[in-house]
C-alpha positions in Angstrom: -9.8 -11.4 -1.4 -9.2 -7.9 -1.1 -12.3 -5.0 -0.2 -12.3 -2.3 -3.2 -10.9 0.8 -2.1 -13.3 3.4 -1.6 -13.3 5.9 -4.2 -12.3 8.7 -2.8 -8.7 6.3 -1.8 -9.1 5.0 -5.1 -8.5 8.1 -6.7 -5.7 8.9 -4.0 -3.4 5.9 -5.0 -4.2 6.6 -9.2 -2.7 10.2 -8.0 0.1 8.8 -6.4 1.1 6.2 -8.8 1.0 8.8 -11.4 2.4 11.5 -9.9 5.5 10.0 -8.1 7.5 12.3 -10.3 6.5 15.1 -8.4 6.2 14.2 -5.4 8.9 14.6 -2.8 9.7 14.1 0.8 12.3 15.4 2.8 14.1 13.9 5.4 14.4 15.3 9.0 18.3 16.2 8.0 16.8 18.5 5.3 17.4 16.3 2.2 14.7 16.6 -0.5 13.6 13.3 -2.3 11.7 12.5 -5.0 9.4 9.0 -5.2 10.7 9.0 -9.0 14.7 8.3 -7.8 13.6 5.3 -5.5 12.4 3.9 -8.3 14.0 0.6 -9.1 13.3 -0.5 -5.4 9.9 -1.4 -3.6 9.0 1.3 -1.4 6.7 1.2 1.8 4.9 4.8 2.9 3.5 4.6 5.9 1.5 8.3 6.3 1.3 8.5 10.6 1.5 11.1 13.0 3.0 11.1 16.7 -0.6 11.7 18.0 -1.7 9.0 16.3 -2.3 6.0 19.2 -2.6 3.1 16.6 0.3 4.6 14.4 2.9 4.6 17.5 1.8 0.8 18.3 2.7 -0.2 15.1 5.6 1.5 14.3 8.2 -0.6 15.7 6.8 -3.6 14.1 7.4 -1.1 10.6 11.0 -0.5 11.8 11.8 -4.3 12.4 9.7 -5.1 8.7 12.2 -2.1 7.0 15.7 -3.6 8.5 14.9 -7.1 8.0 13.7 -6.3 4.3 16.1 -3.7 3.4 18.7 -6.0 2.1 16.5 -7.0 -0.8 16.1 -3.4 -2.5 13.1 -2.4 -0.1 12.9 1.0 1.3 10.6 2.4 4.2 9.5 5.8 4.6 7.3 7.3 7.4 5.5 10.0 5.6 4.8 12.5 8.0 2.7 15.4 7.2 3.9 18.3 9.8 4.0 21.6 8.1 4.6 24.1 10.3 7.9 24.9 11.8 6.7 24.4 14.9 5.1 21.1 13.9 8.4 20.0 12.5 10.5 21.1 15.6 7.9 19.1 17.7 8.3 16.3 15.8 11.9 16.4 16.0 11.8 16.3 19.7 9.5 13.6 19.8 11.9 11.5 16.9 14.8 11.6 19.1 13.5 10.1 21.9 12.3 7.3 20.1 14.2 3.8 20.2 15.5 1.5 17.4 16.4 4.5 14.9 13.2 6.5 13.8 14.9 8.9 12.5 16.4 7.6 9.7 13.2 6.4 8.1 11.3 9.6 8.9 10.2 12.3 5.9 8.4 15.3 5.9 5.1 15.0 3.4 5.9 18.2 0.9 3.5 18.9 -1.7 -0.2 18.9 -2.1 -0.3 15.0 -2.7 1.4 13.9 0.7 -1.1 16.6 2.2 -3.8 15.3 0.7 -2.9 11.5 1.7 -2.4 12.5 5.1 -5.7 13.5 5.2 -7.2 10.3 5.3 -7.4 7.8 8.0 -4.2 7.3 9.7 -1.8 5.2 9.4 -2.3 4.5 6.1 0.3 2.4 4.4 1.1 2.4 0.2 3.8 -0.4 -1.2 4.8 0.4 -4.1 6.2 -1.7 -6.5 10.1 -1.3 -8.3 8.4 0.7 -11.2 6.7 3.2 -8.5 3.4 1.6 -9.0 0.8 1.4 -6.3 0.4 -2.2 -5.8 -1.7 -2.5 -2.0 -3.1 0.3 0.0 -3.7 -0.6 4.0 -5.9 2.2 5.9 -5.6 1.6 9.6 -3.5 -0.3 12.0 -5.6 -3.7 12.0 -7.3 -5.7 9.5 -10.9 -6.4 10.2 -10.1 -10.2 11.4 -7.9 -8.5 14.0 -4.4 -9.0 12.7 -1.9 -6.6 13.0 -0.9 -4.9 9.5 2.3 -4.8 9.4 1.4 -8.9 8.4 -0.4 -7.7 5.6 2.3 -5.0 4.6 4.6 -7.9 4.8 2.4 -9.9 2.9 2.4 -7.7 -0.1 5.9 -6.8 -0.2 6.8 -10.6 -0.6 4.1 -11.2 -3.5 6.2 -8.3 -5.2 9.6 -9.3 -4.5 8.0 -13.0 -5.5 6.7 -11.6 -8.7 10.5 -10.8 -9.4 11.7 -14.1 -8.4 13.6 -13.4 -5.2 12.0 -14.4 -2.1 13.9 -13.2 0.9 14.2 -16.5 3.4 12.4 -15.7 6.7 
Protein backbone atom coordinates (compact mmCIF):
# COMPACT_ATOMS: atom_id res chain seq x y z
CA UNK A 1 0.00 0.00 0.00
CA UNK A 2 1.20 3.23 -1.02
CA UNK A 3 2.04 6.34 1.83
CA UNK A 4 -0.22 9.59 0.72
CA UNK A 5 1.78 12.12 -0.79
CA UNK A 6 2.39 14.94 1.32
CA UNK A 7 0.49 17.85 0.37
CA UNK A 8 2.64 20.09 -0.61
CA UNK A 9 3.78 16.93 -3.49
CA UNK A 10 0.28 16.40 -3.75
CA UNK A 11 -0.50 19.57 -5.12
CA UNK A 12 2.82 19.40 -7.33
CA UNK A 13 1.69 16.28 -9.29
CA UNK A 14 -2.33 17.87 -9.62
CA UNK A 15 -0.13 20.84 -11.31
CA UNK A 16 1.68 18.63 -13.41
CA UNK A 17 -1.02 16.45 -14.56
CA UNK A 18 -2.97 19.45 -15.43
CA UNK A 19 -0.63 21.50 -16.79
CA UNK A 20 1.35 19.21 -19.22
CA UNK A 21 0.19 21.48 -21.95
CA UNK A 22 2.40 24.06 -20.88
CA UNK A 23 5.06 22.58 -19.70
CA UNK A 24 8.11 22.05 -21.86
CA UNK A 25 11.65 20.76 -21.67
CA UNK A 26 14.38 21.18 -23.91
CA UNK A 27 16.83 18.93 -24.90
CA UNK A 28 20.66 19.57 -24.44
CA UNK A 29 20.70 19.86 -28.63
CA UNK A 30 18.32 22.89 -28.05
CA UNK A 31 15.04 21.27 -29.06
CA UNK A 32 11.92 22.49 -27.13
CA UNK A 33 9.25 19.82 -26.10
CA UNK A 34 6.15 19.92 -24.71
CA UNK A 35 4.75 16.99 -22.10
CA UNK A 36 1.39 17.51 -24.25
CA UNK A 37 3.14 15.87 -27.75
CA UNK A 38 4.39 12.76 -25.73
CA UNK A 39 1.24 12.14 -25.03
CA UNK A 40 0.03 8.83 -26.36
CA UNK A 41 3.16 7.14 -24.64
CA UNK A 42 4.00 6.61 -20.85
CA UNK A 43 6.57 8.91 -19.88
CA UNK A 44 9.09 8.58 -16.84
CA UNK A 45 10.57 12.21 -15.38
CA UNK A 46 13.10 11.68 -13.27
CA UNK A 47 13.92 15.51 -11.79
CA UNK A 48 18.10 15.00 -10.58
CA UNK A 49 21.02 17.02 -10.54
CA UNK A 50 24.76 16.06 -11.14
CA UNK A 51 25.44 17.06 -7.52
CA UNK A 52 23.07 14.93 -6.47
CA UNK A 53 24.97 11.60 -4.78
CA UNK A 54 21.82 9.29 -4.68
CA UNK A 55 20.58 10.65 -8.20
CA UNK A 56 24.10 9.61 -10.05
CA UNK A 57 23.83 6.00 -8.31
CA UNK A 58 20.73 5.45 -9.77
CA UNK A 59 20.95 6.78 -12.98
CA UNK A 60 22.28 4.02 -14.86
CA UNK A 61 19.80 1.68 -13.52
CA UNK A 62 17.14 4.58 -15.22
CA UNK A 63 19.17 4.34 -18.49
CA UNK A 64 19.04 0.40 -18.59
CA UNK A 65 14.90 0.68 -17.33
CA UNK A 66 14.47 3.42 -20.53
CA UNK A 67 16.23 1.13 -23.38
CA UNK A 68 14.79 -2.01 -22.23
CA UNK A 69 11.26 -0.36 -22.02
CA UNK A 70 11.46 1.89 -24.93
CA UNK A 71 10.19 -0.54 -27.38
CA UNK A 72 6.76 -0.51 -25.80
CA UNK A 73 5.83 3.35 -26.29
CA UNK A 74 7.82 4.39 -23.03
CA UNK A 75 9.82 7.44 -22.91
CA UNK A 76 12.42 8.67 -20.21
CA UNK A 77 13.33 12.07 -19.52
CA UNK A 78 15.91 13.36 -16.93
CA UNK A 79 14.52 16.65 -16.00
CA UNK A 80 17.21 18.73 -15.13
CA UNK A 81 16.66 22.03 -13.68
CA UNK A 82 19.95 24.11 -14.57
CA UNK A 83 19.10 27.63 -15.51
CA UNK A 84 21.90 29.52 -15.94
CA UNK A 85 24.13 29.40 -18.89
CA UNK A 86 26.76 28.56 -16.90
CA UNK A 87 24.81 25.86 -15.10
CA UNK A 88 23.81 24.45 -18.49
CA UNK A 89 27.46 24.59 -19.97
CA UNK A 90 28.54 22.73 -16.67
CA UNK A 91 26.18 20.26 -17.18
CA UNK A 92 27.06 19.68 -20.58
CA UNK A 93 30.60 18.92 -19.59
CA UNK A 94 29.60 16.74 -17.02
CA UNK A 95 26.86 14.76 -19.70
CA UNK A 96 29.57 14.02 -22.00
CA UNK A 97 31.64 12.26 -19.92
CA UNK A 98 29.02 10.08 -18.86
CA UNK A 99 28.76 6.37 -20.13
CA UNK A 100 25.79 4.45 -21.78
CA UNK A 101 24.23 7.61 -23.63
CA UNK A 102 23.05 10.30 -21.06
CA UNK A 103 22.72 12.61 -23.35
CA UNK A 104 19.96 11.56 -25.28
CA UNK A 105 17.57 11.32 -22.36
CA UNK A 106 18.64 14.62 -20.74
CA UNK A 107 16.23 17.99 -20.75
CA UNK A 108 16.53 21.19 -19.43
CA UNK A 109 13.39 21.98 -16.82
CA UNK A 110 11.83 25.36 -18.55
CA UNK A 111 9.12 26.99 -16.88
CA UNK A 112 7.97 27.71 -13.43
CA UNK A 113 6.48 24.06 -13.03
CA UNK A 114 9.82 22.07 -13.66
CA UNK A 115 11.36 24.83 -11.28
CA UNK A 116 9.15 24.27 -8.89
CA UNK A 117 9.39 20.28 -8.96
CA UNK A 118 12.98 20.51 -8.85
CA UNK A 119 12.60 22.02 -5.78
CA UNK A 120 11.71 19.20 -3.89
CA UNK A 121 13.75 16.35 -2.72
CA UNK A 122 15.89 14.96 -5.31
CA UNK A 123 15.54 12.59 -7.47
CA UNK A 124 12.19 12.56 -7.66
CA UNK A 125 10.55 10.43 -10.27
CA UNK A 126 6.77 11.07 -12.02
CA UNK A 127 5.35 8.19 -14.56
CA UNK A 128 2.88 9.35 -16.26
CA UNK A 129 0.49 7.48 -17.89
CA UNK A 130 -0.40 7.50 -22.13
CA UNK A 131 -3.03 10.24 -21.41
CA UNK A 132 -0.26 12.52 -19.49
CA UNK A 133 -1.77 11.58 -16.22
CA UNK A 134 0.29 11.39 -13.06
CA UNK A 135 -0.11 7.90 -12.13
CA UNK A 136 3.00 7.26 -9.15
CA UNK A 137 5.26 9.79 -7.72
CA UNK A 138 8.71 8.34 -6.12
CA UNK A 139 10.70 11.06 -3.90
CA UNK A 140 14.21 9.73 -3.23
CA UNK A 141 16.46 7.09 -4.53
CA UNK A 142 15.35 4.19 -2.00
CA UNK A 143 12.13 3.00 -0.64
CA UNK A 144 11.91 2.87 3.07
CA UNK A 145 12.41 -1.19 3.05
CA UNK A 146 15.66 -0.40 1.32
CA UNK A 147 15.00 -1.25 -2.28
CA UNK A 148 16.33 0.55 -5.01
CA UNK A 149 13.58 2.69 -6.92
CA UNK A 150 14.12 2.19 -10.06
CA UNK A 151 12.14 -1.40 -8.91
CA UNK A 152 9.32 0.61 -7.97
CA UNK A 153 9.53 2.92 -11.18
CA UNK A 154 9.58 -0.32 -12.92
CA UNK A 155 6.87 -1.52 -11.03
CA UNK A 156 4.48 1.17 -11.95
CA UNK A 157 5.24 1.46 -15.54
CA UNK A 158 4.25 -2.34 -15.93
CA UNK A 159 0.73 -1.89 -13.95
CA UNK A 160 0.22 0.88 -16.78
CA UNK A 161 1.36 -0.87 -19.72
CA UNK A 162 -0.75 -3.94 -17.93
CA UNK A 163 -3.76 -1.74 -17.57
CA UNK A 164 -3.46 -1.55 -21.56
CA UNK A 165 -3.08 -5.11 -22.01
CA UNK A 166 0.61 -5.38 -23.22
CA UNK A 167 3.01 -6.61 -20.77
CA UNK A 168 6.51 -6.44 -22.09
CA UNK A 169 8.18 -10.14 -21.33
CA UNK A 170 11.13 -9.62 -18.97
Amino acid sequence: MRAALPAAAALLVLALSSCASTARVVALSGEETALEAMRGDVVVVNVWASWCKPCMEEMPLLLDMAEQLAPHGVRFLAVNPAGTDEEVEHLRAFVEKQPGGLARYVYLARGSLFQRLASRRLPTTYVLDRSGRVVDTLVGAERRDGAPSVDRIRLSVMRVLAAEGGVPGE
